[in-house]
N, C-alpha and C positions, 0 to 999 in steps of 0.2 A: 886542594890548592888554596891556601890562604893570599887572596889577592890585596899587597899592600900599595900598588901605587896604579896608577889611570889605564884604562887597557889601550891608551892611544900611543904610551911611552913601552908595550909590553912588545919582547922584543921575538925573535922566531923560536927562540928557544919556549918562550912562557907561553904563546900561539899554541906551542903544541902539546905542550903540559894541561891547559885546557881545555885542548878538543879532548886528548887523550882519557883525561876524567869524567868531563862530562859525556862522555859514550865509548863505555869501554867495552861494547859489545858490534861495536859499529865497524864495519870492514874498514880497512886503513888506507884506502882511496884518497880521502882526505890528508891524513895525516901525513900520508907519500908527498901530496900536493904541496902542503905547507912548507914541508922542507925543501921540496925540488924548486921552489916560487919563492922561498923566501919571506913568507906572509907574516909579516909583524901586527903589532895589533893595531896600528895605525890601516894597514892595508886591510884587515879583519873587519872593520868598523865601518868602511866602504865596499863590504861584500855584497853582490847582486844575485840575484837566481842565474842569468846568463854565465858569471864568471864560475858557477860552481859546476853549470853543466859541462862549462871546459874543460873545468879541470876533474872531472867525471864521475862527479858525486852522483847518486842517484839520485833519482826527481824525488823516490817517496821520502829521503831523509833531506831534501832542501827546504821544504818548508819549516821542520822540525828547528834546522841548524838556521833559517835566517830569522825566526822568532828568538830565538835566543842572542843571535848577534844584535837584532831589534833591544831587546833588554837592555846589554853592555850599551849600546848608545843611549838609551836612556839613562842609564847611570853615568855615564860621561856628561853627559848635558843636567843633570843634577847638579857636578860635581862643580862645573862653570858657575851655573847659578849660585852655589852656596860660595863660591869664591869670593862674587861679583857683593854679593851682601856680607863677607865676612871681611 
C-alpha cells in the first residue's frame, strides 16, 4: 500500500487495506473490528491497549499492532513539523 496522503485523513476503507497488508497472517478479529467500528485513521491514531481488547484482539498481537500505530503517529507529527517550517 503506497501511502500518499496523512493517516489522519485515511479513511475505513484504507484503515483496513493497512492492517490487512501489514499482517496478513493475522486472524481477522481486527479487520472484523475495523469495519464493524468504522475505524478511520484519525480514530487509528488514538488507539489504546484497552480499546483493542474490546474489540478483541489478542493481548499477544497488541503490543505488536500499538508499536506500529506508535510509528504512524510519529510520522504524522513529522509531517506537522515539516509543514510548520515549509
Amino acid at each position: 500500500m503506497v501511502v500518499s496522503k496523512r493517516v489522519s485523513y485515511w479513511t475505513v476503507a484504507e484503515v483496513f487495506d493497512w492492517v490487512r497488508e501489514r499482517y496478513p497472517t493475522h486472524p481477522r478479529a481486527l479487520q472484523q473490528a475495523i469495519a464493524k467500528h468504522a475505524i478511520s485513521g484519525r480514530v487509528l491514531l488514538r488507539m489504546r491497549k484497552e480499546q483493542l481488547s474490546r474489540l478483541g484482539v489478542e493481548p499477544k498481537f497488541q503490543q505488536e499492532f500499538l508499536q506500529d500505530v506508535l510509528l504512524l503517529r510519529i510520522e504524522e507529527e513529522l509531517e506537522n513539523l515539516n509543514n510548520i517550517y515549509y
